[in-house]
N, C-alpha and C positions, 0 to 999 in steps of 0.2 A: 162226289165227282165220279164219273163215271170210267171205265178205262178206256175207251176210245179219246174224251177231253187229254187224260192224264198222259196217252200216247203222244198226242200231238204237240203236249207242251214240254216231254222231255223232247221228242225231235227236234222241236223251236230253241230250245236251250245249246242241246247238240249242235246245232247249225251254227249259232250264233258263235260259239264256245269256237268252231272250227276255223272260222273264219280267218281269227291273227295268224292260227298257225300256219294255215295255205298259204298267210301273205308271207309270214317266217320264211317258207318251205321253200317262195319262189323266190326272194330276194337272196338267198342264199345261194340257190342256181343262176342267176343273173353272174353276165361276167363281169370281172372286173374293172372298173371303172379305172383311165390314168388319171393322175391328178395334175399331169403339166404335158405342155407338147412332146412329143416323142424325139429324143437324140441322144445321139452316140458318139464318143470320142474315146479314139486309142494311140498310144505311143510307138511309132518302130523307129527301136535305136538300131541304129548302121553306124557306132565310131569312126569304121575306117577310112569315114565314105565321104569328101565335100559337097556343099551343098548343089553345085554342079553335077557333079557324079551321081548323089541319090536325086534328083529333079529327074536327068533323063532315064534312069533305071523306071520310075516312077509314073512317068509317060508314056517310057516304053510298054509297063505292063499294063497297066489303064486301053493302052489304045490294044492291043491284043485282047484282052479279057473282055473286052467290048467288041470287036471286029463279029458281025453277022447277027450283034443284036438291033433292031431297027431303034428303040426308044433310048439305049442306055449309051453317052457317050462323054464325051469331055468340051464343055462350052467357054473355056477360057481358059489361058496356060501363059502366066508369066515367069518367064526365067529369072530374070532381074530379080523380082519380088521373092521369087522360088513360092509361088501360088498356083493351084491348079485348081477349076472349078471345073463341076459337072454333076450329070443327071445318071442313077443307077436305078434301072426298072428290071423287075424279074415278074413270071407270070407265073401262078399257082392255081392248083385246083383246089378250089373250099367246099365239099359236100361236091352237089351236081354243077356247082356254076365257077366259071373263072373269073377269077379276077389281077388286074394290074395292081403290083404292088410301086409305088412311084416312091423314090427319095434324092435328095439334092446332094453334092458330097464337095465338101473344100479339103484341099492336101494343103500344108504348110510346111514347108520344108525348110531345113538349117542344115549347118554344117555337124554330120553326125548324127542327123533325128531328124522324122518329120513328125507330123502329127494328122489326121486324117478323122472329121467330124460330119457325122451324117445328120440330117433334119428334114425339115417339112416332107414327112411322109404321110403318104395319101394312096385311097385305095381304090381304085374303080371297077367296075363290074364292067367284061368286059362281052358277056357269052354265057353258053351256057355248054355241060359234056356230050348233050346230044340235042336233036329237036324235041327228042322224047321229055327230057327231063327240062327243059324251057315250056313244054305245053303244060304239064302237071305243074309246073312254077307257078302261069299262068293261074289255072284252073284254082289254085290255091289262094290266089289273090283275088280271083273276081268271088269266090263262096266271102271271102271276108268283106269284100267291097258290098256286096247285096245285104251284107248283116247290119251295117250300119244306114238306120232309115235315111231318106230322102225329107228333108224340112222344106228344103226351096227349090224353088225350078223342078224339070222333067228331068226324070230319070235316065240317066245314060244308057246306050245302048251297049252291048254285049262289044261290039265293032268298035266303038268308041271308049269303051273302060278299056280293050286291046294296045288301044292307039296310045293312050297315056301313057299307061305301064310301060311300052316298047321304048318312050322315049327315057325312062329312069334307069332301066335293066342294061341299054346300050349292048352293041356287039362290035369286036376287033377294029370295025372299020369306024364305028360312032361308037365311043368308050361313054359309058356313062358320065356323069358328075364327080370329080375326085371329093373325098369323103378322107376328113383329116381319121389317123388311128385313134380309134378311142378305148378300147380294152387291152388286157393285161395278152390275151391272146394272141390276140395281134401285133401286138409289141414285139413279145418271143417270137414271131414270124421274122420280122423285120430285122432282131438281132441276129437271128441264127444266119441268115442270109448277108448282113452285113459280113458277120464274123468269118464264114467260109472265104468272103473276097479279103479282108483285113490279113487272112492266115496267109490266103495264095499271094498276095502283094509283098509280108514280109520273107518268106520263100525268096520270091523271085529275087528282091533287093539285096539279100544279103547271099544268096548262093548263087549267082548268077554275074 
């Protein structure tokens, strides 16, 4: 056997051999997957306080902590029930593109305690931090769209693979498709941002 065969076939070995562990390598950088839908529930005791008393403390700071944000507010409030429902949306920057971060939120309130659960959160792409970094966005997506061949029909135009994309990517005014949370990342997004309003809400109820 000559050395040139004997090169070739430890390289063939090597290659093969490398394989699992590139998949190892990248499944370990993959983020983490949730295994159930994403929600949040915390307790604020107020003893001193009736269920009357902590409702409109409750309301009061909801609708303040909400006043000048256009998506986040309060969509139903019974006193009787001591129930208060609504939508809490904050907007973040991830890398170059924004996105809306969307969650639903019920208050429950008793005499002494309420309790306060957040769910169906979802996440839309809403923009991008400049035109600059929405064209390289682009420009990213049509190099991967031209790598995967054409089997049927003609080929899209450059104008046309634009046109799609634009309707996925969405901007402020046309938010993309809301996309339930599905990584561990973005969960911590979601909590940390819960928790900031959970902390100002028992603040205000019980010092105020």
């Amino acid at each position: 056997m000559n050395r040139n065969c004997l090169r070739t076939k430890i390289i063939g070995i090597g290659a093969v051999l490398a394989i699992p562990i590139f998949l190892i390598s990248c499944a370990s950088m993959m983020p983490q997957r949730l295994a159930e839908p994403l929600t949040h529930s915390e307790l604020i005791e107020a003893p001193s306080l009736s269920q009357a008393e902590l409702f409109t403390k409750t309301e009061r700071f909801l609708i303040e902590a909400f006043r000048g944000l256009v998506h986040s507010n309060i969509q139903a409030a019974d006193r009787s029930a001591g129930v208060i429902r609504g939508r809490f949306v904050y907007i973040r920057q991830d890398g170059q593109e924004l996105h809306r971060y969307n969650s639903t939120f019920l208050v429950e309130v008793r005499d002494g305690y309420s309790q306060i659960t957040f769910s169906e959160a979802t996440i839309q792409q809403i923009g991008f931090v400049s035109p600059q970094a929405k064209e390289m966005a682009f420009q990213g997506h049509l190099i991967g769209f031209r790598a995967v061949p054409v089997f049927m029909g003609q080929p899209l135009s450059d104008a046309e693979v634009r046109a799609r994309w634009e309707r996925d990517v969405g901007s402020s005014a046309n938010p993309g498709p809301e996309r339930p949370a599905r990584t561990e990342l973005q969960a911590e997004r979601f909590r940390n941002q819960w928790g900031e309003l959970i902390a100002e809400l028992k603040s205000s109820v019980i010092t105020n």
